[in-house]
C-alpha positions in Angstrom: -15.4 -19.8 -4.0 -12.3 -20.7 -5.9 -10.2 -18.1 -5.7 -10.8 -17.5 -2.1 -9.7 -21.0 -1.3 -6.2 -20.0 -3.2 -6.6 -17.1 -1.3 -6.2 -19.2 1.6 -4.2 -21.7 0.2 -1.2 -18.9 -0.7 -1.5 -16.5 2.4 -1.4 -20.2 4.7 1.9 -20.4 2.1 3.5 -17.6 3.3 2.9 -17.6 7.0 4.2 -21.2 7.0 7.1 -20.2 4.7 7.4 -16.6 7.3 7.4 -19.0 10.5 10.0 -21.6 9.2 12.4 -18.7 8.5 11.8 -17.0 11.1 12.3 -20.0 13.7 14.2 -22.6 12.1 16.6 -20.5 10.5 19.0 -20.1 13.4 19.2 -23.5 14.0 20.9 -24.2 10.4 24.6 -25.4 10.4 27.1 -23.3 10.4 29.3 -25.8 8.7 29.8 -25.0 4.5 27.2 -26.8 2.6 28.3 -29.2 -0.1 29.7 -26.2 -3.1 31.4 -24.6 -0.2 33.1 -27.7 1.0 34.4 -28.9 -2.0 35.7 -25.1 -3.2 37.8 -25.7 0.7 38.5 -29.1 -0.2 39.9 -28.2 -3.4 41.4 -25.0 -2.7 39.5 -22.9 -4.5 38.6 -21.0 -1.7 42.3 -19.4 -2.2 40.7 -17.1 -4.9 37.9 -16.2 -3.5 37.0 -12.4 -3.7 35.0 -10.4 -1.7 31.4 -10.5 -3.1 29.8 -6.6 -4.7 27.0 -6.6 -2.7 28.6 -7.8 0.9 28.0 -4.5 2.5 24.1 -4.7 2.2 22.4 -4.7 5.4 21.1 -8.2 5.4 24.9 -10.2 3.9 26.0 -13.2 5.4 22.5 -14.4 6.5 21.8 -11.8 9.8 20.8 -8.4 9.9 23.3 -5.9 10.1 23.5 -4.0 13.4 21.3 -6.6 15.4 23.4 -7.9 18.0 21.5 -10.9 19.2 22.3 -13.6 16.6 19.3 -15.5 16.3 17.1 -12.8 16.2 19.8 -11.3 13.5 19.2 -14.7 11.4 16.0 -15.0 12.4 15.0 -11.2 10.6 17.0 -11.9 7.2 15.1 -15.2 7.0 11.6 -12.7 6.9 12.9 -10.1 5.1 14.4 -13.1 2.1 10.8 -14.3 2.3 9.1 -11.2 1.9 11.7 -10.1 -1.3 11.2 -13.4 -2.7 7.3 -13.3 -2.4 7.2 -9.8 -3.7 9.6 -10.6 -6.9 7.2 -13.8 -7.7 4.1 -11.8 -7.2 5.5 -9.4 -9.6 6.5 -11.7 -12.0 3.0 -13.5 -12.0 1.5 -10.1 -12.1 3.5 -9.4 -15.1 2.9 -12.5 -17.3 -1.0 -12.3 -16.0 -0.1 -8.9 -18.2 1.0 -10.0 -21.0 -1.5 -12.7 -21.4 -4.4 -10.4 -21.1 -2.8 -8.1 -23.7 -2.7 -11.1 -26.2 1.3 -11.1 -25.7 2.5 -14.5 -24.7 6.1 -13.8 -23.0 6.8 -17.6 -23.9 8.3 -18.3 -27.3 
């Protein structure tokens, strides 16, 4: 009984989680947040380089190739949801792991 109400608990998680991204996402401001405005401010935007992975299909917050902006935002807001579900699943999966084994990844 338990574990189906975490069940329920996490998968309610993550459709909340897939619906804010998904709709409120392309209603954030387009203005530079607070790091961003003080590199301008400061002028250390003057150095800035272009960023290694820039050329992957979901850079700069849309999805490469999707014309319709919102919807563009809208996608990379699932798809950073669904990565960042599947690397904390993996990472819980992994300690679980190690705990069974009798390996405690903590110091």
């Amino acid at each position: 009984m338990r574990r189906a109400r975490l069940g329920t608990f996490i998968a309610l998680g993550v459709v909340v989680a897939l619906a804010l991204a998904f709709f409120v996402s392309p209603y954030a401001s387009s203005q530079p947040d607070g790091l961003n405005k003080v590199a301008i401010d400061q002028g250390l935007d003057q150095q800035e380089q272009p960023h290694a992975l820039e050329d992957l299909p979901t850079a700069g917050y849309g999805v490469r190739g999707i014309r319709n902006e919102r919807l563009s935002t809208g996608l990379a807001g699932l798809i950073g949801v669904g990565v960042t579900f599947a690397l904390g699943l993996g990472l819980f999966a992994l300690v679980r792991g190690a705990r069974r084994t009798g390996h405690d990844p903590a110091p």
